[in-house]
N, C-alpha and C positions, 0 to 999 in steps of 0.2 A: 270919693271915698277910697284911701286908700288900706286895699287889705295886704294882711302878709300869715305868711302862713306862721301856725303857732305848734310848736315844737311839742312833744310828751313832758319833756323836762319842764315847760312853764304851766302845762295843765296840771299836772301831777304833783306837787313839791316833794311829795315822799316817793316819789321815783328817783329821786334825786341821792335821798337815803338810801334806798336800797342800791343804786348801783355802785354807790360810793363804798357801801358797806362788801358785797360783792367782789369790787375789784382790789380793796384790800384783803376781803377774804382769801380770794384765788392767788392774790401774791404770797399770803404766808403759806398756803398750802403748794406752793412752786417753789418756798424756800423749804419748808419744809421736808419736801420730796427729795428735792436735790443735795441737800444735808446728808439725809438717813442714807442716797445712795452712792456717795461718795463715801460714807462711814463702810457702808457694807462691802463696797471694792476694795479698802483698805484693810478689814478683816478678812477678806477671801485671801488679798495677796501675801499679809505676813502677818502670820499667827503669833499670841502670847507664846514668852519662854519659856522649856519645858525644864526643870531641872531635875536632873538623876545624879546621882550617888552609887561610887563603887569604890572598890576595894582593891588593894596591891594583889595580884596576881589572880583577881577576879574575871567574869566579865558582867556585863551589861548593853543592852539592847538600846541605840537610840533609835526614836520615833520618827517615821518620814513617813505620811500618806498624799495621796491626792483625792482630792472631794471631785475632778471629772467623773462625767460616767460615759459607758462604753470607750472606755481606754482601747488603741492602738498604739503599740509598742514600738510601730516601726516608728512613731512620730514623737515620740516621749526622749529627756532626753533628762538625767538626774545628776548632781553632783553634789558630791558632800567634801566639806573643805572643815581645817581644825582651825580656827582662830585664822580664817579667811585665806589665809597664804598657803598652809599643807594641803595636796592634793590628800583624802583622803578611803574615796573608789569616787570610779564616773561607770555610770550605767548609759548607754547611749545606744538608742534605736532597739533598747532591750537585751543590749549583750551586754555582758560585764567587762570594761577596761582598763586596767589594772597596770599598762606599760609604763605611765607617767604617774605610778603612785607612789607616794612617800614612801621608800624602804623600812620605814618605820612600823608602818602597817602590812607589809607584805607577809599572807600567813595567818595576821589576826584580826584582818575586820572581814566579817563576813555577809553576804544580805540574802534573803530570801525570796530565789527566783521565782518560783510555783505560786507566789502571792503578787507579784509583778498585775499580773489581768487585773485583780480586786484593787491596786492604788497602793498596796505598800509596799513603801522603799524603803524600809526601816533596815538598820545595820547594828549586827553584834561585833562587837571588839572585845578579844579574847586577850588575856594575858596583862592583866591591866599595870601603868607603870604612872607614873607621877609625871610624868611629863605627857599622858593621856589628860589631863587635867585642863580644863580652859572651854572653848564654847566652840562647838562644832555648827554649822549649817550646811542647811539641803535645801536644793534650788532644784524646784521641777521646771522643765522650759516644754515646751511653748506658751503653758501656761501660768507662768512666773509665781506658781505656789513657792513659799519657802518656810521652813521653820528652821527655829532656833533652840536647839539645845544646850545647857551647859553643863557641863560634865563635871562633879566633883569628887578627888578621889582621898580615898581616907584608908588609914593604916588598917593590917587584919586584925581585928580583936572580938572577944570571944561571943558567939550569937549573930557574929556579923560572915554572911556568905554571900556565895553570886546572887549577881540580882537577873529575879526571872524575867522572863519575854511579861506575865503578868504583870509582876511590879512596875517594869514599864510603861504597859499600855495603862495601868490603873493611873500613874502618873499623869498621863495625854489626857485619859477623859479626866482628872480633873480640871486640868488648865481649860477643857471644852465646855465643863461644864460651867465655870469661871467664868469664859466668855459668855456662854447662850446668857448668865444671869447677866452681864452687865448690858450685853445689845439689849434685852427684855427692859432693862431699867429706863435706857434713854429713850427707847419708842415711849415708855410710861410717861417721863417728863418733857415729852415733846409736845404728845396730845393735852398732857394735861397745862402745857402752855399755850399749844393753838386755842384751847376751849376755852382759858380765858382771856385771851388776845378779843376770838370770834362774840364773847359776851361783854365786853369791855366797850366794843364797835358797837353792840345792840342796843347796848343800855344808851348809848352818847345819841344814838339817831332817836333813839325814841323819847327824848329829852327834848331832842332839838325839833323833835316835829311836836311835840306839847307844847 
């Protein structure tokens, strides 16, 4: 007589189900994982566009923060640029460099050292001209933050003045608050795809074991 050994898989047949179901389970939740954390490194690295509005001989405040925490300065390193080619200030290692800035700006952009510890690199440009007009970016390095603002400038008419440091940031948290709602939507329609991906799997095993 010859014996051989008999495996879980042939005693069991609904062991069969369930691992089956299991390792498809664990696959969508590995895609799943890996999905929502490549979305999340692509929102950390480049934020929605922020748009501001100013005025011929105004100014206006654009937005640049960093979400690190415990910032060191000597390791930070900023540059804001107009439509990618104008130098427009570089802040580097914490100090402001201003030798290779566009003559353009020399005078009227200005940024707020004393706020540098808390994350903001935001910059005011004073004296606003039509040819300030177009999409600035700020690139934080080492930690390749950057955002995008685009600057749109409009004639002086009546009701219309500088735009505060407020109206700007109220600006920022909208586009933040923009994003938090749409990252909230896709974790909703992701779970609510695993849940019936994982019931879709339950119902077919427990069919097939009836």
């Amino acid at each position: 007589i010859i014996q051989r050994n008999v495996s879980l898989e042939e005693k069991d047949p609904e062991y069969n189900i369930f691992l089956e179901e299991f390792t498809k389970g664990s696959f969508n939740l590995v895609f799943i994982g890996c999905f929502f954390c490549v979305f999340a490194v692509l929102i950390h690295k480049v934020r929605l566009q922020v748009t501001v509005e100013g005025v011929i001989g105004g100014s206006v405040v654009l937005p640049c923060s960093s979400t690190q925490q415990d910032l060191k300065l000597q390791d930070i390193c900023v540059h804001w640029r107009h439509n990618d080619t104008e130098i427009v200030y570089d802040i580097v290692k914490g100090a402001d460099v201003v030798l290779v800035q566009n003559t353009r700006y020399k005078n009227r952009a200005k940024t707020f050292s004393d706020e540098y510890l808390r994350g903001n690199f935001s910059i005011k440009l004073n004296n606003l001209q039509h040819t300030d007009g177009g999409k600035f970016s700020c690139l934080i390095t080492p930690s390749d933050e950057q955002e995008t603002i685009q600057l749109n400038i409009e004639e002086l008419t009546a009701g219309k003045g500088n735009k505060s440091v407020e109206q700007a940031n109220h600006g920022s948290a909208q586009t933040n608050t923009g994003l938090i709602i749409c990252v909230v939507v896709i974790v909703i329609v992701l779970i609510l795809i695993s849940a019936m991906i994982h019931f879709m799997y339950r119902r077919r095993g427990f069919q097939a074991a009836v």
